[in-house]
VEXDREN-2710 file (C-alpha; in Angstrom, 1 decimal):
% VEXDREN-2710
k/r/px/py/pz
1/UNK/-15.3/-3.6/22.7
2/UNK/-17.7/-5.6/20.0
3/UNK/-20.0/-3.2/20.3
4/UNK/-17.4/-0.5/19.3
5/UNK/-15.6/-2.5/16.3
6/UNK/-19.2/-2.9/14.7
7/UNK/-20.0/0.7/15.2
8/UNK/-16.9/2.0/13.7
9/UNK/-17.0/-0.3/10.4
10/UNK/-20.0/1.2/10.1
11/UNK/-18.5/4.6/10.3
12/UNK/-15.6/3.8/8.2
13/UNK/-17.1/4.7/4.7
14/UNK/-19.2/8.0/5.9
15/UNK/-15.7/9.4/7.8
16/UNK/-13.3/8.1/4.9
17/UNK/-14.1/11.5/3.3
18/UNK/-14.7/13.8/6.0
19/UNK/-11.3/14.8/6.5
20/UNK/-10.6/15.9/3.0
21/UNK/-13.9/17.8/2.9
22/UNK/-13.1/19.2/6.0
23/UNK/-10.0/20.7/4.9
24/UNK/-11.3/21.7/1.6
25/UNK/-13.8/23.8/3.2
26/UNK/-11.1/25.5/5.3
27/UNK/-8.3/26.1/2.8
28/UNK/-11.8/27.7/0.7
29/UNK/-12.4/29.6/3.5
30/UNK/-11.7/33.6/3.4
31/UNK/-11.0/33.2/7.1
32/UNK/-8.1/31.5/6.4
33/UNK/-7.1/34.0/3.7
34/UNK/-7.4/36.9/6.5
35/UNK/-5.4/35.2/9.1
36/UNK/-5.3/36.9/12.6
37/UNK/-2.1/37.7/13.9
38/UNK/-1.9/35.1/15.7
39/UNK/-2.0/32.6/13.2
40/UNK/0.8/30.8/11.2
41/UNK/1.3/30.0/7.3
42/UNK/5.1/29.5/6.4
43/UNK/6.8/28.0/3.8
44/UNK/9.7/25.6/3.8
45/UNK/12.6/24.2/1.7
46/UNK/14.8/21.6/3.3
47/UNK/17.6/19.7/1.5
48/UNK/19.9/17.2/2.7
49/UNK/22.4/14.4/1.9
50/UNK/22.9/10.9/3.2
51/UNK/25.7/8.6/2.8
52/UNK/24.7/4.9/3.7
53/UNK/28.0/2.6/3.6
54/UNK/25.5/-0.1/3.4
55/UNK/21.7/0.9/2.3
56/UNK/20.6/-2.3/1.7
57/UNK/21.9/-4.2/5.1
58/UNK/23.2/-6.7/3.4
59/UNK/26.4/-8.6/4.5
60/UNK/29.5/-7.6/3.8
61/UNK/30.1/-9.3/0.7
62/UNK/26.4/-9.8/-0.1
63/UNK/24.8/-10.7/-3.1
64/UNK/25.8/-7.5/-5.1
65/UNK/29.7/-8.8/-4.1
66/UNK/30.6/-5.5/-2.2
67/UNK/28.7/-3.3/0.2
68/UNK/25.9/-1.6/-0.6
69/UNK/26.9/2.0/0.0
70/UNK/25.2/4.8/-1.6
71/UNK/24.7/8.6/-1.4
72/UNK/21.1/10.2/-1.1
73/UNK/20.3/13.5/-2.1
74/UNK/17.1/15.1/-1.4
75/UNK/14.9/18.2/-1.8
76/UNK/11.5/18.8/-0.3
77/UNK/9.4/22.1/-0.8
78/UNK/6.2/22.2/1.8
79/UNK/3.8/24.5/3.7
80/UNK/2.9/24.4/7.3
81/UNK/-0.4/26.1/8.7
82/UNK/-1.7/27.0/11.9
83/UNK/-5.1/28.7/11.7
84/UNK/-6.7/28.8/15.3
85/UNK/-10.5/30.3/15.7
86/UNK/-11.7/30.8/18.9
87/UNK/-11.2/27.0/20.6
88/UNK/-10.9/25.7/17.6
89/UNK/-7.3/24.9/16.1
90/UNK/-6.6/23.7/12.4
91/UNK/-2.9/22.2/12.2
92/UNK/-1.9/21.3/8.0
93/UNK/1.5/20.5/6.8
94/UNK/2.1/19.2/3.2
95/UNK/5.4/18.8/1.6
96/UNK/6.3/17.0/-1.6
97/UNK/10.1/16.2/-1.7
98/UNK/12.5/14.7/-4.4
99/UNK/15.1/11.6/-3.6
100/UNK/18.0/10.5/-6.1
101/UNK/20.6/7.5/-5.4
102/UNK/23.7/8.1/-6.6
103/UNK/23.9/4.5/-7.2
104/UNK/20.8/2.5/-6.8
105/UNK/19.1/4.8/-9.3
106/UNK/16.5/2.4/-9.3
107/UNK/15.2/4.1/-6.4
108/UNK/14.5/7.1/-6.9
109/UNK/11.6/8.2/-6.3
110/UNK/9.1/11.1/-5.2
111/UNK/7.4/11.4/-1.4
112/UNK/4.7/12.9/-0.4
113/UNK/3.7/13.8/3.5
114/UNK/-0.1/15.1/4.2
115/UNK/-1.1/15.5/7.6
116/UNK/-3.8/17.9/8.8
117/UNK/-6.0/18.0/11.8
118/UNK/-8.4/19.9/13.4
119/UNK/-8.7/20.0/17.1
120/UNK/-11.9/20.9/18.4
121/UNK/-13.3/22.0/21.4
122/UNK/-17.1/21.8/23.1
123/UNK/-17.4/24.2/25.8
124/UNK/-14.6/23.1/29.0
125/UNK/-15.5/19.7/29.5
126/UNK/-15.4/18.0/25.7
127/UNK/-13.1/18.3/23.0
128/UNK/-11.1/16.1/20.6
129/UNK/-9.5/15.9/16.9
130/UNK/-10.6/14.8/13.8
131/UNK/-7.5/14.0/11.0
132/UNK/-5.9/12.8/8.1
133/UNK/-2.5/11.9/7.1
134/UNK/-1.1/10.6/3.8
135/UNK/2.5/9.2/3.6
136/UNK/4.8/7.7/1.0
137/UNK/8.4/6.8/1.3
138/UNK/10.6/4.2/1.1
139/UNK/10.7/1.7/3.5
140/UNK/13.8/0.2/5.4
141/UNK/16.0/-2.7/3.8
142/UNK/16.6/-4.3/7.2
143/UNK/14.4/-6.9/6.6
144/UNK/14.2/-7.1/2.8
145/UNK/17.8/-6.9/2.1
146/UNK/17.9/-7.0/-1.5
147/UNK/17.6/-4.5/-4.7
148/UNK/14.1/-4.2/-4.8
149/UNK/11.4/-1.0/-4.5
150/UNK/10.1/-1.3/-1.4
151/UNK/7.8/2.0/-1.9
152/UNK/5.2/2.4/0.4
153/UNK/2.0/4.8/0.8
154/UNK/0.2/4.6/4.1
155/UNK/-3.3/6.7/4.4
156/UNK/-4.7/7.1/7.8
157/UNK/-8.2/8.8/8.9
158/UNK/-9.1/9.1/12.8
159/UNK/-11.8/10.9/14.9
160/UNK/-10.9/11.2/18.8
161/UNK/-12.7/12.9/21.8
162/UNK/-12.0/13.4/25.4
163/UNK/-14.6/14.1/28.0
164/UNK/-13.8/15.3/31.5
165/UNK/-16.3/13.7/33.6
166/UNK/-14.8/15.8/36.9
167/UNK/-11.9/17.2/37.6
168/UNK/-8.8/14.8/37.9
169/UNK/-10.5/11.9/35.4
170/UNK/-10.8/12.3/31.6
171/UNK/-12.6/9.4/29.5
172/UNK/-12.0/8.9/25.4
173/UNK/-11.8/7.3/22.5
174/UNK/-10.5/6.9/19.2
175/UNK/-11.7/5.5/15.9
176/UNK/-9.0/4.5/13.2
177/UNK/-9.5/3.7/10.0
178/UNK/-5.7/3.1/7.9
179/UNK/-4.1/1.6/4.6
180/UNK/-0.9/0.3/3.3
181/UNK/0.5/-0.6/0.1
182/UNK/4.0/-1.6/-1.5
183/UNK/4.7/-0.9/-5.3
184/UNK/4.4/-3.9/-7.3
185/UNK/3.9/-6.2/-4.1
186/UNK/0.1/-6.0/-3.2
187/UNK/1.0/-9.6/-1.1
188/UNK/2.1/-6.9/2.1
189/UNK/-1.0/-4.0/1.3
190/UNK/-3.7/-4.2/4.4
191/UNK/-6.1/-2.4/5.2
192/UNK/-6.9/-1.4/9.5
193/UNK/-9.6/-0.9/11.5
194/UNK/-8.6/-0.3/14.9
195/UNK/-10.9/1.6/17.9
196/UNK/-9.6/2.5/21.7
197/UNK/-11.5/3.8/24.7
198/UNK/-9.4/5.1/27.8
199/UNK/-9.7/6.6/31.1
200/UNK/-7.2/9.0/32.5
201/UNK/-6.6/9.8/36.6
202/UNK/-5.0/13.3/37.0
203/UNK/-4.7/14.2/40.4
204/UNK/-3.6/18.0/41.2
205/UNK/-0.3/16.6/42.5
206/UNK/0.6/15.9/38.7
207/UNK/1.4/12.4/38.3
208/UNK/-1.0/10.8/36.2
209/UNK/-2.3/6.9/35.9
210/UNK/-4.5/5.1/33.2
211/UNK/-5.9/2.6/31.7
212/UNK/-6.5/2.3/27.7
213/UNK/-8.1/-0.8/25.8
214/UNK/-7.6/-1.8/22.0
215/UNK/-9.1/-3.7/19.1
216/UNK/-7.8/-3.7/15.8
217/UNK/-8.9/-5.9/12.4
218/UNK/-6.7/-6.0/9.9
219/UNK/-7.5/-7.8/6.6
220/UNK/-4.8/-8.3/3.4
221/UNK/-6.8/-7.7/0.0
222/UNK/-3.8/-9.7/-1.4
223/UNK/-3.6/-13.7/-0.2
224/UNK/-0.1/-15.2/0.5
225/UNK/0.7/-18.4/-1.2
226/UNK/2.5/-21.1/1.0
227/UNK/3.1/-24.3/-0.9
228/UNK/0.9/-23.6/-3.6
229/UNK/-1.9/-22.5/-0.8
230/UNK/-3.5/-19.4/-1.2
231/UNK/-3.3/-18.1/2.9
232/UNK/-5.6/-15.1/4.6
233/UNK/-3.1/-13.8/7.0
234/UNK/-5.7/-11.3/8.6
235/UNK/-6.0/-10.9/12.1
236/UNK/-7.8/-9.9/14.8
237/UNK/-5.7/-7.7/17.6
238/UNK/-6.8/-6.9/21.6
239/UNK/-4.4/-5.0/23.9
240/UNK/-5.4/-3.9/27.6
241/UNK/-2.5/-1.6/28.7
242/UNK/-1.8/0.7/31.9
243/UNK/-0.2/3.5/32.1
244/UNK/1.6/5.9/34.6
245/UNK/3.5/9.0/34.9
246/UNK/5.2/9.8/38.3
247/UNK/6.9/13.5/39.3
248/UNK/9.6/11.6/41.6
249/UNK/11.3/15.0/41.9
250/UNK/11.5/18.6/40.4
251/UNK/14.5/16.7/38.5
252/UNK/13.4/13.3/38.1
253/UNK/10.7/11.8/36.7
254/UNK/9.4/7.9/35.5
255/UNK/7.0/6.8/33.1
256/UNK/5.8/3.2/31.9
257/UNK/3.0/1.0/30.6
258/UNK/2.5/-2.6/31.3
259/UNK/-0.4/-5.0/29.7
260/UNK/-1.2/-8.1/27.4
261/UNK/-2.0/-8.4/24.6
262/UNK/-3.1/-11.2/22.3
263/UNK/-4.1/-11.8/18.4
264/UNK/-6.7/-14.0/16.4
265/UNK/-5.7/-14.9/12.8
266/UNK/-8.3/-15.8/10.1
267/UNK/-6.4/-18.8/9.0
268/UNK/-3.7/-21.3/10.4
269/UNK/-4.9/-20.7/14.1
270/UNK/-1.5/-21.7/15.4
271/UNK/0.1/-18.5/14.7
272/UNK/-1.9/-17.0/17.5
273/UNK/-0.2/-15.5/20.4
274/UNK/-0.6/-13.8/23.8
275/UNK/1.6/-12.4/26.1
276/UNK/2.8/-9.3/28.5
277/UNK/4.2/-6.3/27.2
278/UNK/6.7/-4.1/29.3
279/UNK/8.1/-0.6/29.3
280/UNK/9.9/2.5/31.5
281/UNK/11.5/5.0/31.2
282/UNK/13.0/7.2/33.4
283/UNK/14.1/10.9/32.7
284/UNK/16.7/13.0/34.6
285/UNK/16.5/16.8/34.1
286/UNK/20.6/16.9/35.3
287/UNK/20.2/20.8/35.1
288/UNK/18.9/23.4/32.9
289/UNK/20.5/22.6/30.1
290/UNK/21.4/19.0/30.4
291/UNK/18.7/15.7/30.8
292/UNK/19.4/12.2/30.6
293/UNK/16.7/9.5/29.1
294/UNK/16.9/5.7/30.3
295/UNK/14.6/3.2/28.4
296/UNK/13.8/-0.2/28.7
297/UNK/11.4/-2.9/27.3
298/UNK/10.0/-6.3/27.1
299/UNK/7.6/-6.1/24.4
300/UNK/5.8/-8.6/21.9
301/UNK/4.7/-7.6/19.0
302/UNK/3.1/-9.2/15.7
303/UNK/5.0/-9.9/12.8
304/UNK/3.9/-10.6/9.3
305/UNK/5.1/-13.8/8.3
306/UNK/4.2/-17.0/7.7
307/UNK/6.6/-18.7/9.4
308/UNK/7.2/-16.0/12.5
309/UNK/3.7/-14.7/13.5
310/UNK/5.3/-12.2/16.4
311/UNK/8.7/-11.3/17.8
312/UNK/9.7/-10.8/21.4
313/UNK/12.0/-7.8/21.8
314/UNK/14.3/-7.0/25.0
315/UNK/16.2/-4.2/25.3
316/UNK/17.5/-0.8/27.0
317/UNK/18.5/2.7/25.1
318/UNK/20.0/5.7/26.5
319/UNK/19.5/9.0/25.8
320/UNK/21.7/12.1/27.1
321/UNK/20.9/15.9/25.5
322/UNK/23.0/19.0/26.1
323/UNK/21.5/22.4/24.8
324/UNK/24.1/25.0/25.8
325/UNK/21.8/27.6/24.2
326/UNK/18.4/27.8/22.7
327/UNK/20.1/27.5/19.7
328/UNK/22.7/24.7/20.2
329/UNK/21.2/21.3/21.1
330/UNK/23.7/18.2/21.2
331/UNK/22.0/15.1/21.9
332/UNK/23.1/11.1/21.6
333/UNK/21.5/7.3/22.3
334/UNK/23.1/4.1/23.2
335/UNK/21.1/1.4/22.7
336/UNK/21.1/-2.6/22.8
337/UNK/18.2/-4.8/22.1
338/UNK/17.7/-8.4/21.2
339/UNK/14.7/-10.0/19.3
340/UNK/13.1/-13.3/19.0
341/UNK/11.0/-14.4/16.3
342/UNK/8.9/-16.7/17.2
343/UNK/5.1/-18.2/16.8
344/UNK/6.4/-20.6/13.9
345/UNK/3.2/-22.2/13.3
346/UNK/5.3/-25.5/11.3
347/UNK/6.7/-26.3/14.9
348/UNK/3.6/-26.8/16.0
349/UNK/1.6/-28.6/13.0
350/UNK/4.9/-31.3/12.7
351/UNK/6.5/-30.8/16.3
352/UNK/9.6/-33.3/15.0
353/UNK/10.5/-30.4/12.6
354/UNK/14.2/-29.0/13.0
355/UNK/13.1/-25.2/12.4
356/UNK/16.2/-22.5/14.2
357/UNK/14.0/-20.2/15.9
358/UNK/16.1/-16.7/14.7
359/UNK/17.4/-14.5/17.4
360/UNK/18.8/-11.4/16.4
361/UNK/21.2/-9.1/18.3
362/UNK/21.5/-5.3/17.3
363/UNK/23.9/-3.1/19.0
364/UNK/23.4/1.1/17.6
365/UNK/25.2/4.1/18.5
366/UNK/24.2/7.6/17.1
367/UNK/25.2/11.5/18.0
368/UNK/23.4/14.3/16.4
369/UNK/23.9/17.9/16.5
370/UNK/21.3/21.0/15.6
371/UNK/21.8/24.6/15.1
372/UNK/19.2/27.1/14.4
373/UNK/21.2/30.2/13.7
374/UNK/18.1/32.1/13.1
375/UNK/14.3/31.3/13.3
376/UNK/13.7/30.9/9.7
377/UNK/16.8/28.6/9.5
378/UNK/17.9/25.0/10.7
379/UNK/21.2/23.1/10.3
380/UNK/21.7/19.6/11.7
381/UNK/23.9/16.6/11.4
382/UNK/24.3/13.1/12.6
383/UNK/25.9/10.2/12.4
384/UNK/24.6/6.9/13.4
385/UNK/26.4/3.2/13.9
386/UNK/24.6/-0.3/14.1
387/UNK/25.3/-3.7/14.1
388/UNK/23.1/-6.8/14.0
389/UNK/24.3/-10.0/14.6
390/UNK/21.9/-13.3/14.3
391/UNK/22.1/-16.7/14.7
392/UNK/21.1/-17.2/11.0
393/UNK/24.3/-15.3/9.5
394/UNK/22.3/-14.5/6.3
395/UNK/20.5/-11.5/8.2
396/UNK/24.1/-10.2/9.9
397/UNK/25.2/-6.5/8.8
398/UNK/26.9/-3.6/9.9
399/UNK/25.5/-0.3/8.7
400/UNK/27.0/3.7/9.6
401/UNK/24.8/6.2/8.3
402/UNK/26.0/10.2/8.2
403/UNK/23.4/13.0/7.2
404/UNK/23.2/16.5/6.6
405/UNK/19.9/18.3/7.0
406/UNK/19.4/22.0/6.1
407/UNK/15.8/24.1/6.7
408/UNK/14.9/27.0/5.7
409/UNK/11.5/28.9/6.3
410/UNK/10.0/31.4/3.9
END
């Protein structure tokens, strides 16, 4: 796995432009322009409006002295292509879109979304994708909980492959290179370097089992200051996971992955953690219009703080669809979950220290509904319910969130 993280930091600089070049090269290309039948290059406009009755999840009488409810209008005007020659498949979407608050006007802002990809193909045994993607949005408030711009912009640049050595067992890997920043608070911009090699077992009677390993160095440009202490709160990052997939039935199938994981931070050791990390789900195709979707989880995952270094989530969601046509789908999710933060590292450099450890209970209920009347056009709507409840009342809200979506293709 060393061998692997060196070789790809290496790589880094040489592949942080390939993607753009390649793309440039394509969209230059008077291939593209003379697009077989077969291809696809359409044209979008969606529009929709959200009503948050509390966008900032703040208590009920929160700092602003009433709820934070607001009403989100936006427009966004992209392009989809889907160029394919011979075995090889070019996939682009770019949109740019347009977001107003009807009260936080403070927020408004303009997104982007860039993703593009080009899946390639070596003869019948080797094949892989190459990629870019390029996001900004605004983050959620369910941790910042105040009136601040929590814009973020995340670029991400991977190569993948995937040999099959014989029939039934695949072997790959996957070199990722990504970056994150937040307007006007370089403290949370990092930048990741992250590798993976896997093997997959795909016996012809269609259940499937594997095994997938994980580094990842992340580093923040940007110390954080604790006390007057400049901290480095970059990390190093190993998971080992397996995986399976298991046809129980025509009508019933179950899926999970189960492994450890474990981080390494570059300062104040005593954040470090290590555990097991849990999760299944199992689907049930009721007929042919109807499924239902059980999930559950015991995961731990890191979390950058000073004073949590990772969480321990537990939790079950379920999901039941109903598409009475192929143009009517109805679907909903239940789900509970509860979260611990823990890894305080001040409980463990003055153990007589009175720190709360913060457990946090959220309870969320949403139904959506999507209608495509036509194949150029999309309607949808949903409304959503949640409710977190801590043992630190500061982070308690309740939230309902109703949305209108419309798409139409040009």
């Amino acid at each position: 796995m060393e061998f692997l993280v060196n070789l790809f930091m290496r790589l880094a600089s040489a592949i942080r432009k390939a993607p753009l070049l390649l793309m440039a090269a394509i969209l230059s290309s008077p291939a593209l322009l003379w697009a077989s039948p077969g291809d696809t290059v359409q044209a979008y406009i969606n529009t929709s409006i959200t009503h948050d009755n509390n966008l900032l999840r703040l208590r009920s009488a929160g700092s602003l002295g009433q709820p934070s409810a607001d009403t989100i209008k936006q427009g966004t005007l992209g392009m989809k292509v889907d160029w394919k020659q011979g075995r090889q498949e070019v996939l682009l979407d770019a949109a740019v879109s347009e977001s107003r608050f009807s009260r936080f006007t403070s927020l408004n802002y303009r997104g982007t979304n860039l993703q593009s990809r080009w899946n390639w193909q070596l003869g019948n045994s080797l094949g892989g994708e190459i990629g870019y993607s390029r996001n900004t949005s605004l983050g959620s408030f369910s941790e910042q909980q105040s009136l601040a711009n929590n814009l973020n912009t995340q670029h991400n640049k991977f190569v993948g492959g995937k040999w099959q050595v014989q029939p039934g067992l695949h072997l790959s890997g996957t070199l990722n290179h990504a970056t994150y920043s937040v307007a006007g608070n370089p403290v949370y911009g990092n930048e990741s370097t992250s590798c993976a090699v896997g093997a997959d077992f795909t016996p012809s009677s269609g259940n499937t089992a594997g095994i997938r390993g994980t580094r990842q160095v992340q580093s923040y440009p940007a110390l954080e200051t604790f006390s007057g202490v400049p901290v480095d709160n970059g990390f190093t990052q190993d998971q080992l996971l397996a995986t399976a997939n298991w046809l129980y039935s025509g009508h019933v199938r179950v899926n999970g992955q189960a492994g450890v994981v474990s981080r390494t931070h570059n300062q104040v050791p005593e954040r470090d953690f290590s555990g097991a990390t849990l999760r299944g789900a199992l689907t049930w195709l009721a007929s042919g219009k109807s499924q239902l979707g059980l999930t559950a989880w015991n995961e731990i995952n890191g979390y950058d703080n000073l004073t949590t270094s990772f969480t321990r989530s537990k939790g079950v969601s379920l999901e039941p669809t109903w598409s009475p046509s192929g143009k009517l789908n109805v679907s909903a999710q239940l789900q509970h979950s509860k979260r611990d933060f823990l890894g305080n590292p001040l409980l463990k450099l003055f153990p007589g220290l009175l720190a709360p450890i913060r457990q946090d209970t959220v309870n969320s209920a949403r139904l959506s509904v999507s209608y495509q009347p036509a194949r150029t056009i999309s309607l949808s709507a949903s409304i959503q319910d949640e409710r977190r409840r801590s043992n630190q009342p500061e982070f308690d809200y309740d939230d309902r969130t109703i949305k209108l979506n419309m798409t139409f293709g040009l």
